[in-house]
N, CA and C atoms of all chains as a GROMACS GRO file, in nm:
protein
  579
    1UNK      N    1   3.093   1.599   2.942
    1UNK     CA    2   3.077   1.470   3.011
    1UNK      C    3   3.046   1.490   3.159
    2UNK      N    4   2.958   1.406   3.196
    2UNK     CA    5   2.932   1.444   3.392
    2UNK      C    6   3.060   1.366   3.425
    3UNK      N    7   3.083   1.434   3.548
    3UNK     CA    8   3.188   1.394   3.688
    3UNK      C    9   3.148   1.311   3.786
    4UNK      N   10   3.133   1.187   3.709
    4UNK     CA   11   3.099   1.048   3.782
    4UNK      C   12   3.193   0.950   3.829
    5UNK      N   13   3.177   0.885   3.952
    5UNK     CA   14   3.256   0.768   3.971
    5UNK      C   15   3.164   0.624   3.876
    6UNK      N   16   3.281   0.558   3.903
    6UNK     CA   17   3.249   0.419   3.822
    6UNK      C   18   3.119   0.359   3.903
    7UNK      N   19   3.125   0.344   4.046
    7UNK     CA   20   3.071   0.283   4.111
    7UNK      C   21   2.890   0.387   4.072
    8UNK      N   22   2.927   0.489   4.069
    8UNK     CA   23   2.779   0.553   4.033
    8UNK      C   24   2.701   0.524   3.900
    9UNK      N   25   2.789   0.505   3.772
    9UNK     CA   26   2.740   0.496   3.653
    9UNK      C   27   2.682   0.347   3.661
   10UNK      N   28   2.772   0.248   3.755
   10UNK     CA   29   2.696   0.108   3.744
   10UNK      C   30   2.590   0.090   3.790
   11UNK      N   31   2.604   0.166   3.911
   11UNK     CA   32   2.445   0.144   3.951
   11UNK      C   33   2.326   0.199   3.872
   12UNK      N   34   2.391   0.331   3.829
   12UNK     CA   35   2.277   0.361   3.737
   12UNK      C   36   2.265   0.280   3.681
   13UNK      N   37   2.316   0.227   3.586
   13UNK     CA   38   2.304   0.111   3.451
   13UNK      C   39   2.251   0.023   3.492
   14UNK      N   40   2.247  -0.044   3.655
   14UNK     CA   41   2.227  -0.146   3.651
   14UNK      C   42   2.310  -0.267   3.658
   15UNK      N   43   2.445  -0.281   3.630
   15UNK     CA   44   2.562  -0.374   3.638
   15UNK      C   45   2.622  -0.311   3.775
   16UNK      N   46   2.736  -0.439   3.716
   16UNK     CA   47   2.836  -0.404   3.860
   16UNK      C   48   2.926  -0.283   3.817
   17UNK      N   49   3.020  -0.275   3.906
   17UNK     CA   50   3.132  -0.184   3.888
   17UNK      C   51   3.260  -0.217   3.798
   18UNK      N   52   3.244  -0.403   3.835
   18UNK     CA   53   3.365  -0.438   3.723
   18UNK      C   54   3.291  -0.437   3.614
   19UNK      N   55   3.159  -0.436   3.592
   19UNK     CA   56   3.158  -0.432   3.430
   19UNK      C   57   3.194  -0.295   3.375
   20UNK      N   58   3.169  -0.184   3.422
   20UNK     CA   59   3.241  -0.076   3.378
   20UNK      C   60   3.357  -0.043   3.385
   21UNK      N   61   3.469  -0.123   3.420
   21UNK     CA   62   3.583  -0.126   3.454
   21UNK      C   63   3.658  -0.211   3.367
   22UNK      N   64   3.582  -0.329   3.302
   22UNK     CA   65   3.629  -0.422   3.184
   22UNK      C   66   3.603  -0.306   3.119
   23UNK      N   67   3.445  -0.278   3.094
   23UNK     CA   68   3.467  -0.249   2.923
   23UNK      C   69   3.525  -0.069   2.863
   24UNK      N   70   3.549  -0.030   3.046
   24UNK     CA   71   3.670   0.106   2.996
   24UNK      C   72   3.796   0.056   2.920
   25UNK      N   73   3.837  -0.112   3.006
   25UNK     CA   74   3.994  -0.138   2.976
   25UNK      C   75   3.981  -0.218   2.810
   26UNK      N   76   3.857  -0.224   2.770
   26UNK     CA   77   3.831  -0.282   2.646
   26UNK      C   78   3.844  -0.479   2.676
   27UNK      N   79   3.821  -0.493   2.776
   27UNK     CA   80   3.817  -0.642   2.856
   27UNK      C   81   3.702  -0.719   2.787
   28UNK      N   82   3.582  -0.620   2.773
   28UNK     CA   83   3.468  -0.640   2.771
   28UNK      C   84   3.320  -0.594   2.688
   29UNK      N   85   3.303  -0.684   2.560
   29UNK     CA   86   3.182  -0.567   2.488
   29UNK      C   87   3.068  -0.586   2.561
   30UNK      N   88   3.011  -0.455   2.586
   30UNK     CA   89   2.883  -0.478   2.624
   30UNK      C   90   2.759  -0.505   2.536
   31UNK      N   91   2.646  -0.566   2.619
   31UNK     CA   92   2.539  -0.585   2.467
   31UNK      C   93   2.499  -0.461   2.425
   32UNK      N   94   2.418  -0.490   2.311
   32UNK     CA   95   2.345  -0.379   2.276
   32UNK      C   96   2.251  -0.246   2.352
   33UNK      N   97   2.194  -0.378   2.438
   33UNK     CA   98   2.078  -0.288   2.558
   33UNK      C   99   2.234  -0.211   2.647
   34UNK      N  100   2.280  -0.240   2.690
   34UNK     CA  101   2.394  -0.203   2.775
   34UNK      C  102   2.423  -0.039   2.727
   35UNK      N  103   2.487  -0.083   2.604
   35UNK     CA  104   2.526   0.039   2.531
   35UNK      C  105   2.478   0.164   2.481
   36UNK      N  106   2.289   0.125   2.432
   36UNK     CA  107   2.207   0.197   2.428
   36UNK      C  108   2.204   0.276   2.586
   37UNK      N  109   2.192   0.191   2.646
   37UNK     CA  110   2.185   0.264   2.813
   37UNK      C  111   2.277   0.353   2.863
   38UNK      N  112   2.427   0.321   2.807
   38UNK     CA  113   2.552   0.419   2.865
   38UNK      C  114   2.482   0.568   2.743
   39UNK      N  115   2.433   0.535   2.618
   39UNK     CA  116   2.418   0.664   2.555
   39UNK      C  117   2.303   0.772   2.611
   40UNK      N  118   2.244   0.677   2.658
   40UNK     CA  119   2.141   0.781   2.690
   40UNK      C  120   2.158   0.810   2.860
   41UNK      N  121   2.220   0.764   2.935
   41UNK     CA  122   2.289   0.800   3.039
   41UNK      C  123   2.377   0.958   2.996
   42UNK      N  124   2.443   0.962   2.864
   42UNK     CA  125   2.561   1.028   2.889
   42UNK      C  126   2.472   1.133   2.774
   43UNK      N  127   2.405   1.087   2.741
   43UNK     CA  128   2.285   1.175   2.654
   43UNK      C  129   2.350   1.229   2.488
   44UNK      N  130   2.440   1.090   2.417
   44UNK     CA  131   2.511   1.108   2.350
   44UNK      C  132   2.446   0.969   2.262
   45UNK      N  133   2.516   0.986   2.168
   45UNK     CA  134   2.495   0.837   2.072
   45UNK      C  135   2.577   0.753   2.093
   46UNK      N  136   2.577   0.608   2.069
   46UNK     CA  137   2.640   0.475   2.075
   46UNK      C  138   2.814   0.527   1.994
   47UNK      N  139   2.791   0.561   1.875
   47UNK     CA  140   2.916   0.562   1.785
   47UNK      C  141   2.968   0.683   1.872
   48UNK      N  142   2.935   0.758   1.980
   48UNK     CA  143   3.030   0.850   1.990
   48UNK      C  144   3.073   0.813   2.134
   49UNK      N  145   3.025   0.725   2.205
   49UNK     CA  146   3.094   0.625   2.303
   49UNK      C  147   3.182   0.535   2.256
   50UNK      N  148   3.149   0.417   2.148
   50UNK     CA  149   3.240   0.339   2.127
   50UNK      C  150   3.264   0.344   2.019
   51UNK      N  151   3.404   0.255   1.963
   51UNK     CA  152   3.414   0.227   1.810
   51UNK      C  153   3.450   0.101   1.773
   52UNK      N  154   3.385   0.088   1.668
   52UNK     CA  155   3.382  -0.064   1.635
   52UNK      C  156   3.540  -0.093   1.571
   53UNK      N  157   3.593  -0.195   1.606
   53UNK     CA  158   3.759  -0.255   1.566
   53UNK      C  159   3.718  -0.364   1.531
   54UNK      N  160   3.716  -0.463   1.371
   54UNK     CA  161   3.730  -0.554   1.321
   54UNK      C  162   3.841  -0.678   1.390
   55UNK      N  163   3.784  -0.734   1.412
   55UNK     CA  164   3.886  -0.838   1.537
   55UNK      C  165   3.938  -0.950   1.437
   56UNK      N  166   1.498   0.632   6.287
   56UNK     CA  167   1.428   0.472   6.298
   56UNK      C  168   1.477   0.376   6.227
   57UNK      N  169   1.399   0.481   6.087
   57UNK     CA  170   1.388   0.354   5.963
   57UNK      C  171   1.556   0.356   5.890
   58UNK      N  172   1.653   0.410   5.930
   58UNK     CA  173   1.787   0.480   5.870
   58UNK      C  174   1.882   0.341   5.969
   59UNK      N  175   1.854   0.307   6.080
   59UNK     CA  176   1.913   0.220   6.148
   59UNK      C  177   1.858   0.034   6.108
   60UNK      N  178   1.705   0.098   6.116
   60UNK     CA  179   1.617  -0.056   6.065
   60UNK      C  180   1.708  -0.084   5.909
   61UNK      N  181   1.799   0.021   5.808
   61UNK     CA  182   1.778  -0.030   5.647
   61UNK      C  183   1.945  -0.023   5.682
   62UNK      N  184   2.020   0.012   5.786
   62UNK     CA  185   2.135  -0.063   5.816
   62UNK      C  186   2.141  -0.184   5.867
   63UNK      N  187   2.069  -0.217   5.963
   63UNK     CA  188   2.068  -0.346   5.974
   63UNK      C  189   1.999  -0.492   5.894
   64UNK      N  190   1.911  -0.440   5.814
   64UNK     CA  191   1.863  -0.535   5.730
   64UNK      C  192   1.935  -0.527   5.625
   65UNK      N  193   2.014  -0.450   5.553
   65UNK     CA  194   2.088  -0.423   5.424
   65UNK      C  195   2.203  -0.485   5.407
   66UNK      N  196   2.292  -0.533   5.342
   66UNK     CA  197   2.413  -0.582   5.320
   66UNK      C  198   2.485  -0.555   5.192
   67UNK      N  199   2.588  -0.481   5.236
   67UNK     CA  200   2.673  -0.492   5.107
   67UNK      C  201   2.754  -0.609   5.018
   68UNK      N  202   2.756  -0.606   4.877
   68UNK     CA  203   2.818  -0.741   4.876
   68UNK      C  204   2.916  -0.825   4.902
   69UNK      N  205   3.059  -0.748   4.983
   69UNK     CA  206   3.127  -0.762   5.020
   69UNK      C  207   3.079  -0.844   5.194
   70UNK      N  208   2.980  -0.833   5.240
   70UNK     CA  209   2.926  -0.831   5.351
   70UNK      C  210   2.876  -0.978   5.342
   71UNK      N  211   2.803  -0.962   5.214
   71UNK     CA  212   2.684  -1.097   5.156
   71UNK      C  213   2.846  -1.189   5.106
   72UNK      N  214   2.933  -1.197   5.057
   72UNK     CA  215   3.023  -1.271   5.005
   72UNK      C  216   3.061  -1.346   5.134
   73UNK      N  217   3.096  -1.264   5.270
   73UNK     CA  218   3.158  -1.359   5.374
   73UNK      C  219   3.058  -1.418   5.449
   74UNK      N  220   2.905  -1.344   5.412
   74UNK     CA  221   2.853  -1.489   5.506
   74UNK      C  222   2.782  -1.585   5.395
   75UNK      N  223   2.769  -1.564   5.278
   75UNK     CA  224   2.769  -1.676   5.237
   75UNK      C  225   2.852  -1.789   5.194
   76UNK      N  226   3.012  -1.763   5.261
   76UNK     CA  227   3.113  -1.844   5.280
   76UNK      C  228   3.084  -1.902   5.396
   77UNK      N  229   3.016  -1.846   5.498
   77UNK     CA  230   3.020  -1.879   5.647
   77UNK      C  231   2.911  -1.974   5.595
   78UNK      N  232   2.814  -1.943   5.559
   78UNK     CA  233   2.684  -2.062   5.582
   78UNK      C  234   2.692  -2.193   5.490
   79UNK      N  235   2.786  -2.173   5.388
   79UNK     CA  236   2.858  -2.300   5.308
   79UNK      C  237   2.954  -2.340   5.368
   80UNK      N  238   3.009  -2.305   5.469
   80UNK     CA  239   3.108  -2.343   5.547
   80UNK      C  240   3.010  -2.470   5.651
   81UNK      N  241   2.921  -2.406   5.726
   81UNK     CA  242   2.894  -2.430   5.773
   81UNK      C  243   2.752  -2.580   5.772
   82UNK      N  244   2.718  -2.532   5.642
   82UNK     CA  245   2.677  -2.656   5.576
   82UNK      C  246   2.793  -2.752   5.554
   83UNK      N  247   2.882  -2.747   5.474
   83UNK     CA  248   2.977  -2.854   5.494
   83UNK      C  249   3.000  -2.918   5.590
   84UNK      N  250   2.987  -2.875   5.699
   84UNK     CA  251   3.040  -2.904   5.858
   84UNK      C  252   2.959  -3.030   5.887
   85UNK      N  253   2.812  -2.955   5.881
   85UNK     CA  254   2.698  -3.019   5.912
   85UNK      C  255   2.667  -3.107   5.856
   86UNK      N  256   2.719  -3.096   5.701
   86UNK     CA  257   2.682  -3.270   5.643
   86UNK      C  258   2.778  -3.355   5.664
   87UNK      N  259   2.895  -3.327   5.690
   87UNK     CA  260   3.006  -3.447   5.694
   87UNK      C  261   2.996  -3.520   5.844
   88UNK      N  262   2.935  -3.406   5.933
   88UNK     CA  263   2.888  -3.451   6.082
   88UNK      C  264   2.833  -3.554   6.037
   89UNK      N  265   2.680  -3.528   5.934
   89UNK     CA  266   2.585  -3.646   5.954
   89UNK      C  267   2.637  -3.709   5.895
   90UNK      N  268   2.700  -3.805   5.787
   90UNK     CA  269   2.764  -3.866   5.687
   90UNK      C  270   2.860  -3.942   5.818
   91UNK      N  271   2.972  -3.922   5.884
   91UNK     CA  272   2.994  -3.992   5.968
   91UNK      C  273   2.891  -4.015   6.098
   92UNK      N  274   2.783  -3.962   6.150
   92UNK     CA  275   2.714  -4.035   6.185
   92UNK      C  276   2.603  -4.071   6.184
   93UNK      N  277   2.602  -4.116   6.022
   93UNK     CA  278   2.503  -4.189   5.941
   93UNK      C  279   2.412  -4.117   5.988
   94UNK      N  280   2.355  -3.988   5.971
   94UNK     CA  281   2.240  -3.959   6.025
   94UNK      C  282   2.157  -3.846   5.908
   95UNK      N  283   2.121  -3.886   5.813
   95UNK     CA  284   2.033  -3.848   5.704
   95UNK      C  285   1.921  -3.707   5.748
   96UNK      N  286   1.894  -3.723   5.867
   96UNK     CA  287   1.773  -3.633   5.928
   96UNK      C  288   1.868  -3.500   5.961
   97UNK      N  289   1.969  -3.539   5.984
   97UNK     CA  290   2.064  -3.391   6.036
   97UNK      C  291   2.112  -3.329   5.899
   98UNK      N  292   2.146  -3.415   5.805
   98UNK     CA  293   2.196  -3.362   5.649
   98UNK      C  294   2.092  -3.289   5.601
   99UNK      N  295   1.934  -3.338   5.619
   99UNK     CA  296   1.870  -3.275   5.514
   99UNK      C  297   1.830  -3.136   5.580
  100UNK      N  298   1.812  -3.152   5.731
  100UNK     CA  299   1.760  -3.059   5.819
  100UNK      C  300   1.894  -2.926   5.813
  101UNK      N  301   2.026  -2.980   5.815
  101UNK     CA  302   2.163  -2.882   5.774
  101UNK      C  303   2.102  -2.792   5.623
  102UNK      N  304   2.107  -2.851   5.519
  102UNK     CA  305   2.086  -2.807   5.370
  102UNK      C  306   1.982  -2.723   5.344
  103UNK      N  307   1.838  -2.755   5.438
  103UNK     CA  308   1.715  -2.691   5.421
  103UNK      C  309   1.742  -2.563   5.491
  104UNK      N  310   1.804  -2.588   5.587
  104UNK     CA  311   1.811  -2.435   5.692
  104UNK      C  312   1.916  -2.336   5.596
  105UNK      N  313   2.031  -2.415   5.562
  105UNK     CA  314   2.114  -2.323   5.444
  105UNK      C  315   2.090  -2.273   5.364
  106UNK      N  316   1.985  -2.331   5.270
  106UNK     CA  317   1.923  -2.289   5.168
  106UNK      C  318   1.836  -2.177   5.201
  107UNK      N  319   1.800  -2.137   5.336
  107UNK     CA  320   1.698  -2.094   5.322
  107UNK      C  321   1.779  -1.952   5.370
  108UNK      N  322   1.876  -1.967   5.477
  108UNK     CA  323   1.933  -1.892   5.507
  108UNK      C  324   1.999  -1.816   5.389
  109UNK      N  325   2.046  -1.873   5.297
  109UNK     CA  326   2.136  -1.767   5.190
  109UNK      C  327   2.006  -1.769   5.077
  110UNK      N  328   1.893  -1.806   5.073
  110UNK     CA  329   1.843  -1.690   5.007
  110UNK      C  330   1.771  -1.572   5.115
  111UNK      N  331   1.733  -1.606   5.216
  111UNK     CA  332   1.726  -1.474   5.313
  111UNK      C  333   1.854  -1.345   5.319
  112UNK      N  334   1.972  -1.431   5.343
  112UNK     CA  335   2.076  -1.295   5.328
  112UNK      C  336   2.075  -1.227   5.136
  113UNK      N  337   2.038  -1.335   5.044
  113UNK     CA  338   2.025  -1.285   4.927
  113UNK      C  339   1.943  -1.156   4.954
  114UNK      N  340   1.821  -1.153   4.946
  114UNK     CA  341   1.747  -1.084   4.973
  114UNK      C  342   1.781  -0.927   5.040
  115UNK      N  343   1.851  -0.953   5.130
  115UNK     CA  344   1.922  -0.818   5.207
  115UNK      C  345   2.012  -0.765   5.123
  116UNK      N  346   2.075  -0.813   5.042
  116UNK     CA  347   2.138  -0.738   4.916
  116UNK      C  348   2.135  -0.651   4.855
  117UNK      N  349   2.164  -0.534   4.867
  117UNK     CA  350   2.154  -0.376   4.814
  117UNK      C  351   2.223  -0.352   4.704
  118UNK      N  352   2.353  -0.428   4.706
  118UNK     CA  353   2.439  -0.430   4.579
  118UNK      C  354   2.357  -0.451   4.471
  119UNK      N  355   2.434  -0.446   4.338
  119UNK     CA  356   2.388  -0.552   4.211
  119UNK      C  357   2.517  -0.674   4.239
  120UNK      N  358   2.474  -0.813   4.230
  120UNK     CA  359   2.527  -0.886   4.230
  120UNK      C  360   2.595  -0.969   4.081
  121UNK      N  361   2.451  -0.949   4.005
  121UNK     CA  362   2.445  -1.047   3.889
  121UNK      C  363   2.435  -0.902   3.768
  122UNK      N  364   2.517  -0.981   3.651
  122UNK     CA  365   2.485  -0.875   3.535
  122UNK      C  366   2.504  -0.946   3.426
  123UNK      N  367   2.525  -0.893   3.292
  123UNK     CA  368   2.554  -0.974   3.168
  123UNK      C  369   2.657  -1.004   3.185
  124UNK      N  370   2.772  -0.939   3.215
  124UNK     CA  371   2.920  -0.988   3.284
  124UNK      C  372   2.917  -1.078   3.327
  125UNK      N  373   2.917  -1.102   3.454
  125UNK     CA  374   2.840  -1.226   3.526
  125UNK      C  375   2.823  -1.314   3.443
  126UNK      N  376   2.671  -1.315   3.442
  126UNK     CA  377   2.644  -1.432   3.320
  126UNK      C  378   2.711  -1.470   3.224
  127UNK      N  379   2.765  -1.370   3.139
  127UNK     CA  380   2.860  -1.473   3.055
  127UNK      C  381   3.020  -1.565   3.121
  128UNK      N  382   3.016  -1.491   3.211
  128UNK     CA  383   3.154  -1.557   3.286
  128UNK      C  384   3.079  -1.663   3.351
  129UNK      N  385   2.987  -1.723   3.382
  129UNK     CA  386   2.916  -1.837   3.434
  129UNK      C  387   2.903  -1.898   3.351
  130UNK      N  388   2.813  -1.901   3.223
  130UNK     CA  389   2.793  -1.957   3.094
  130UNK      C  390   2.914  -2.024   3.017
  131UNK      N  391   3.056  -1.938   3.044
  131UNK     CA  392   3.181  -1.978   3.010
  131UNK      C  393   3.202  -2.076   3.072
  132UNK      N  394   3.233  -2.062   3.195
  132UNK     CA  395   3.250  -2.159   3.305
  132UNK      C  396   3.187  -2.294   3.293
  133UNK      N  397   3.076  -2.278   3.283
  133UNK     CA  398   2.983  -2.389   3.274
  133UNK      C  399   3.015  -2.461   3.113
  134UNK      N  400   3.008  -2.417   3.073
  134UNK     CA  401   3.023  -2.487   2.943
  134UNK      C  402   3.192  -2.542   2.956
  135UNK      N  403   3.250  -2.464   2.984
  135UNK     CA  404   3.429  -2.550   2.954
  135UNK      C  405   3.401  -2.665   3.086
  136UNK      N  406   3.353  -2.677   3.227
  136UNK     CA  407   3.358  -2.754   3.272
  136UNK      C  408   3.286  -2.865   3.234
  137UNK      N  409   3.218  -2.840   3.136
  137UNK     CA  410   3.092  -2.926   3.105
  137UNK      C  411   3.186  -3.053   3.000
  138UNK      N  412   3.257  -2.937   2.910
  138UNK     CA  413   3.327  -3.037   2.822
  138UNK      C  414   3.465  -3.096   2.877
  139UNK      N  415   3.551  -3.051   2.995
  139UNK     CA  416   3.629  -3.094   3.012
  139UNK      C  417   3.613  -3.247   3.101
  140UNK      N  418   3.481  -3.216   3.175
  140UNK     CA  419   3.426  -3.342   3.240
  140UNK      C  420   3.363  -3.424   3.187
  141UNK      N  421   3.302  -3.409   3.092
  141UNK     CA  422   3.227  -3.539   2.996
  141UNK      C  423   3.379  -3.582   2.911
  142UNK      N  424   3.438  -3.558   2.888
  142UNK     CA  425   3.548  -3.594   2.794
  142UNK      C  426   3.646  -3.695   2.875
  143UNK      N  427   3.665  -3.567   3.008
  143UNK     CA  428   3.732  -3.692   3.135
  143UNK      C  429   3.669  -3.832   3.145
  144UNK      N  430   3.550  -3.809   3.191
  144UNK     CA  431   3.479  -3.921   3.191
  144UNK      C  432   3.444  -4.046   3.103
  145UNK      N  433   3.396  -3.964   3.005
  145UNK     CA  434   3.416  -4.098   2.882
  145UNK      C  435   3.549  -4.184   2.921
  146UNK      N  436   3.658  -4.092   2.884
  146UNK     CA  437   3.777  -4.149   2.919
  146UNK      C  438   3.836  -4.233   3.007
  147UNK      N  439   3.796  -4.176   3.068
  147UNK     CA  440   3.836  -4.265   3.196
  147UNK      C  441   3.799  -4.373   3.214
  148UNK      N  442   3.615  -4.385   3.202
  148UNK     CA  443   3.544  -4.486   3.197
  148UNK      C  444   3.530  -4.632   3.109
  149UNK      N  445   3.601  -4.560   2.972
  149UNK     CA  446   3.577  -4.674   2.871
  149UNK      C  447   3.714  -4.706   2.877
  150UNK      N  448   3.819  -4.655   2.956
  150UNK     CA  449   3.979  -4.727   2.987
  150UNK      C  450   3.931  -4.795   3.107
  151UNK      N  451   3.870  -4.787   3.211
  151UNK     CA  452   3.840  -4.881   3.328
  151UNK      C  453   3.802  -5.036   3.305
  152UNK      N  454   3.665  -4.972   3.180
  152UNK     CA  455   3.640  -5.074   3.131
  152UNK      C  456   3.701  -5.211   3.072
  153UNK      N  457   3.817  -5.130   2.984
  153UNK     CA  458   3.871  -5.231   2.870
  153UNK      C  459   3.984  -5.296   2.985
  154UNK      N  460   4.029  -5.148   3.062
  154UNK     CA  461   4.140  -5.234   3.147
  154UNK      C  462   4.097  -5.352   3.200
  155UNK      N  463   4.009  -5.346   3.276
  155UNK     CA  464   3.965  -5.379   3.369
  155UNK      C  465   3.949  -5.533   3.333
  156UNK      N  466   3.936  -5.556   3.189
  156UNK     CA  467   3.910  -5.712   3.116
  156UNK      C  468   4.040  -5.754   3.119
  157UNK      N  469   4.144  -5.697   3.122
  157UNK     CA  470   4.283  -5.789   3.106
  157UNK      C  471   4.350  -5.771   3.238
  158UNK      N  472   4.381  -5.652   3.295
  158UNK     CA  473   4.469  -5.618   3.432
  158UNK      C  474   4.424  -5.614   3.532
  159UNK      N  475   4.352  -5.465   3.575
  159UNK     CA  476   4.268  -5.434   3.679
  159UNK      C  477   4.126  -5.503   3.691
  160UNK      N  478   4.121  -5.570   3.792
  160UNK     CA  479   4.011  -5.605   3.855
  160UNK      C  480   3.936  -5.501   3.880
  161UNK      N  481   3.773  -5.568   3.950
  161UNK     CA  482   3.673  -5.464   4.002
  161UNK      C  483   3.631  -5.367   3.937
  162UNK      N  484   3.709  -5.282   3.839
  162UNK     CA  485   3.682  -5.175   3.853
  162UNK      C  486   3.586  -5.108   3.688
  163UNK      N  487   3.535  -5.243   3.610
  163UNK     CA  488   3.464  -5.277   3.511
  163UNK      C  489   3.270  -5.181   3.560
  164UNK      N  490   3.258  -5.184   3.688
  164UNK     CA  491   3.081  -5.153   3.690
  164UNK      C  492   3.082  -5.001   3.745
  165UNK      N  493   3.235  -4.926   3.783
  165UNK     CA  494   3.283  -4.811   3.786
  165UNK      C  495   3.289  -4.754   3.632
  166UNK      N  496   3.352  -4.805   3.562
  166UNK     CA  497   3.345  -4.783   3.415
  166UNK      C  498   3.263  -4.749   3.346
  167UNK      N  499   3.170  -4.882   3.360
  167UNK     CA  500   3.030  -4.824   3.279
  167UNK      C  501   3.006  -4.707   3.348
  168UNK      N  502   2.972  -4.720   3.491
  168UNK     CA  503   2.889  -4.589   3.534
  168UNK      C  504   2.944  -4.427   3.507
  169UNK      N  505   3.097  -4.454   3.503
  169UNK     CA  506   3.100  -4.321   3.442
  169UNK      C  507   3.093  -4.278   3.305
  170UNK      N  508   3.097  -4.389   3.206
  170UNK     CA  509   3.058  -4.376   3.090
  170UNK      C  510   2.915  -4.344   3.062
  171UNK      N  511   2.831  -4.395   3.103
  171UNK     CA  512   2.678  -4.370   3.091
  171UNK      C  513   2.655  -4.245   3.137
  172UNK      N  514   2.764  -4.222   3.327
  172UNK     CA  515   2.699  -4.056   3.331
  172UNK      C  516   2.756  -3.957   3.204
  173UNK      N  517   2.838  -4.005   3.143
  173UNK     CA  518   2.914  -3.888   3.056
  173UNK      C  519   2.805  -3.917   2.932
  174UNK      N  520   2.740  -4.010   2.920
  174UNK     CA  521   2.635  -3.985   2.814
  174UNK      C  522   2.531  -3.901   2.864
  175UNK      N  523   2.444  -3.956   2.965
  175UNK     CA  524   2.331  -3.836   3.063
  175UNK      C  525   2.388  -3.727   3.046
  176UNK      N  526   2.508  -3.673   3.074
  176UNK     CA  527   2.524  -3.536   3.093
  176UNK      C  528   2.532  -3.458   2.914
  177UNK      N  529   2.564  -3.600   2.865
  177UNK     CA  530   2.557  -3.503   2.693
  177UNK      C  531   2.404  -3.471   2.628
  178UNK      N  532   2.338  -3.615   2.673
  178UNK     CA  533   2.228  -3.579   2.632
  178UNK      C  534   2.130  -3.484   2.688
  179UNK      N  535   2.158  -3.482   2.822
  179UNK     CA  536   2.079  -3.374   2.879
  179UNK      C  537   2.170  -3.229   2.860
  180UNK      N  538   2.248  -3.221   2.801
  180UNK     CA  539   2.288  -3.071   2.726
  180UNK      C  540   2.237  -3.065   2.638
  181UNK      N  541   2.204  -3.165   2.511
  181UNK     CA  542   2.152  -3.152   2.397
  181UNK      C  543   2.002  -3.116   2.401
  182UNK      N  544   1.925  -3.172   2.523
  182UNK     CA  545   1.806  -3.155   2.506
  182UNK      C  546   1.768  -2.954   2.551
  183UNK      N  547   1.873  -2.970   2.648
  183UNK     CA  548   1.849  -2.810   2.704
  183UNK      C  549   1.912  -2.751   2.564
  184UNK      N  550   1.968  -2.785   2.517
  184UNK     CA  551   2.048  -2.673   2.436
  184UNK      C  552   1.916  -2.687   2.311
  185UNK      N  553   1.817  -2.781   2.296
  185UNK     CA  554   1.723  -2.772   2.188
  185UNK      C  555   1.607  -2.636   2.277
  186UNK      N  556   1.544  -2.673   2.359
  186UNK     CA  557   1.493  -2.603   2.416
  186UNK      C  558   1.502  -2.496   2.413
  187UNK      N  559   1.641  -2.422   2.449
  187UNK     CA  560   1.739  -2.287   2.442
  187UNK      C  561   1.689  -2.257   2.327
  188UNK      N  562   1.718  -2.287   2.240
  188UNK     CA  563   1.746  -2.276   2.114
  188UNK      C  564   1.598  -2.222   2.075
  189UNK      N  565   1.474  -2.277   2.071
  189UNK     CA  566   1.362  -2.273   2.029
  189UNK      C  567   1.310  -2.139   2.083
  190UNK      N  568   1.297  -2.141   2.262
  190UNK     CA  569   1.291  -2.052   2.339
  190UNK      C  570   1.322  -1.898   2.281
  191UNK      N  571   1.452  -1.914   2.221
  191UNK     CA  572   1.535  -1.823   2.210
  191UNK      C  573   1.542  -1.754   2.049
  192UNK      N  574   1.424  -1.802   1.972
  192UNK     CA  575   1.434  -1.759   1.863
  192UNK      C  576   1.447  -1.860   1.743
  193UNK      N  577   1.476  -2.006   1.801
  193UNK     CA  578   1.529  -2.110   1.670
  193UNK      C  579   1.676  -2.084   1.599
   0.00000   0.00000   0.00000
């Protein structure tokens, strides 16, 4: 995993800082485009960032 | 040069948050000035300069301001105020009304009007929300 602050990954992404800060604390799903974006940021797949929980 | 020129034109959003408190501040000021002295030319001339001013400091904005976050916390917002105020309103309005035939005086052409706006505001959700809708896939 890279040695990033929050405030760096948002900007990369494009959002703010609290959105990466909800959806670490699980506050917050991100959309699809979002998520595709943290994977290929982290150069990993979607399912191995998040996991889906039946609500 | 240009390292001092992109400090001073730049703003962080913490930066952009207090003056666009200051220039809504300061619009407020300016319209209640003109409003007590009836003066329409100073209100619109206050609002135009504001407007123009906070999208100029928009502009200087380096932050990200807006995101899907955002937006859906606006979209939330907007919609619960939407229903808690048309609901008020009806309410209120069609009790002004009825009161207004047996107890309270006057206050019968207040009634309607907020009853009718609580219809405008439904129907003009319904029409945006058809629009949305189409726009957006059907």
């Amino acid at each position: 995993m890279k040695n990033i602050t929050q405030e760096d990954l948002a900007s990369s992404l494009g959002v703010t800082r609290q959105t990466i800060l909800a959806i670490e604390n699980g506050k917050y799903n991100p959309s699809l485009e979002l998520a595709f974006k943290m994977a290929k940021y982290f150069d990993t797949t979607i399912e191995k960032i998040f996991n889906y929980k039946e609500s | 040069m240009y390292g001092i020129f992109y400090i001073v034109i730049s703003m962080k959003l913490e930066q952009y948050k207090q003056i666009r408190s200051a220039i809504t501040t300061v619009i407020g000021i300016a319209v209640a000035i003109a409003v007590v002295q009836d003066n329409i030319f100073l209100a619109l001339v206050a609002v135009t300069i504001g407007v123009v001013a906070l999208y100029l400091s928009r502009r200087r904005l380096t932050e990200i301001e807006q995101d899907e976050r955002t937006i859906l916390i606006r979209s939330k917002a907007a919609s619960t105020t939407l229903a808690i105020t048309t609901v008020a309103m009806a309410i209120i309005g069609l009790s002004l009304v009825f009161l207004s035939r047996q107890w309270i005086d006057n206050y019968e052409q207040i009634g309607y009007l907020l009853a009718f706006q609580a219809n405008f505001i439904l129907a003009l959700n319904a029409l945006l929300n058809y629009y949305y809708r189409n726009k957006l896939g059907g």
